[in-house]
C-alpha positions as CSV (number, residue, x, y, z in Angstrom):
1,X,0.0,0.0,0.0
2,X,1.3,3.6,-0.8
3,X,2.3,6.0,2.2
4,X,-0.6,8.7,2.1
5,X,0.9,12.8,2.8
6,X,-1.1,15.2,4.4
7,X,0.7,17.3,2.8
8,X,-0.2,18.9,-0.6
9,X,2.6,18.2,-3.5
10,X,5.2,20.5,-2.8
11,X,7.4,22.7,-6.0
12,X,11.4,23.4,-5.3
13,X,10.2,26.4,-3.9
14,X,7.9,25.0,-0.9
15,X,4.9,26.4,-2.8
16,X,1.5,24.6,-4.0
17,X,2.3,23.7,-7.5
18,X,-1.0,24.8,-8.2
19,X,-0.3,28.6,-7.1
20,X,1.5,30.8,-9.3
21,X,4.0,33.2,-7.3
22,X,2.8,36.5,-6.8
23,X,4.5,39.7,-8.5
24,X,2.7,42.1,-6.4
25,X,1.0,42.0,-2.7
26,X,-1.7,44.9,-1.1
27,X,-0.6,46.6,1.9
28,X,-2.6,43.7,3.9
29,X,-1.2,40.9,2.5
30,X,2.6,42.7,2.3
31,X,2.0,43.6,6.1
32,X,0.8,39.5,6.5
33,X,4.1,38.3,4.5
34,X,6.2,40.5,6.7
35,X,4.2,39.4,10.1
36,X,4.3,43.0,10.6
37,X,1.1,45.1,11.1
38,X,-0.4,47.2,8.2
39,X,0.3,50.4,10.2
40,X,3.9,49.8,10.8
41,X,4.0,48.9,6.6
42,X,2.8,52.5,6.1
43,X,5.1,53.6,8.4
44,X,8.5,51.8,6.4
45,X,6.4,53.3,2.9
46,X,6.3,57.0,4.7
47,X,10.3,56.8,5.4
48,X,11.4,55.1,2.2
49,X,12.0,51.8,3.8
50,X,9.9,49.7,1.0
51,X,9.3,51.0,-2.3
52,X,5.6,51.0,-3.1
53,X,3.5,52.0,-6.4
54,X,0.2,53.0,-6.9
55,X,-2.0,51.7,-9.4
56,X,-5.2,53.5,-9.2
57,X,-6.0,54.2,-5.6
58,X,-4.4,50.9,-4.4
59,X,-0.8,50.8,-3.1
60,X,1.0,47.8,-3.9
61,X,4.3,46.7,-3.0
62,X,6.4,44.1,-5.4
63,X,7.1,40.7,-4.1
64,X,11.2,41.6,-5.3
65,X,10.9,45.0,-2.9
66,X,9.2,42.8,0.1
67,X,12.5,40.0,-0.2
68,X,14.8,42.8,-0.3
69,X,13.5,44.3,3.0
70,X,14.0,40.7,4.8
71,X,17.5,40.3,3.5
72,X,18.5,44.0,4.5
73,X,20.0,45.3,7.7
74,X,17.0,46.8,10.3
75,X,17.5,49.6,12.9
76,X,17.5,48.4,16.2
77,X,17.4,50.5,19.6
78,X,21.3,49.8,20.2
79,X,22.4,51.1,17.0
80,X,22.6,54.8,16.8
81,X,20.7,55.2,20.0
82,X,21.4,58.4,21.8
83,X,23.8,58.4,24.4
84,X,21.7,56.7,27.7
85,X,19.1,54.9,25.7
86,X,21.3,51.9,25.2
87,X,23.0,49.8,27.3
C-alpha cells in the first residue's frame, strides 16, 4: 500500500504547484508576508524603507521590494541610539 501525505505536493520552492507566485501584494497581504502590522507597513512606505507604487488608488508593493527588506539590515534601539538609551 502507498504511504498517504497530508501534505499537498510541494514545488522546489515550498509552494503549492497549483499557485503561481505572486509579482505584487496589497498593503494587507505585504503587512501578512512580513508578520508585521499594516500600520507599521505605512510607516516603512512614509520613510522610504519599501518601495511601493500606486495603481489607481491601491498601493501595492512588489514581491522583489518585500525580499529585499527581509534580507537588509534593520534599525535596532542599540544602533545609533542616543547616548543613555542603550545599554
Amino acid at each position: 500500500m502507498p504511504e498517504v501525505s497530508s501534505f499537498p505536493e510541494l514545488t522546489s520552492r515550498h509552494q503549492p504547484a497549483s499557485q503561481p507566485q505572486k509579482l505584487l501584494y496589497d498593503r494587507k497581504s505585504a503587512a501578512y508576508v512580513l508578520s508585521i502590522s499594516v500600520r507599521a507597513l505605512d510607516y516603512l512606505i512614509a520613510h522610504k524603507r519599501l518601495n511601493a507604487i500606486r495603481l489607481g488608488k491601491k498601493i501595492m508593493l512588489g514581491h522583489g521590494e518585500l525580499v529585499k527588506f527581509c534580507r537588509s539590515n534593520h534599525f535596532t534601539l542599540t544602533q545609533n541610539a542616543p547616548h543613555g538609551l542603550a545599554s
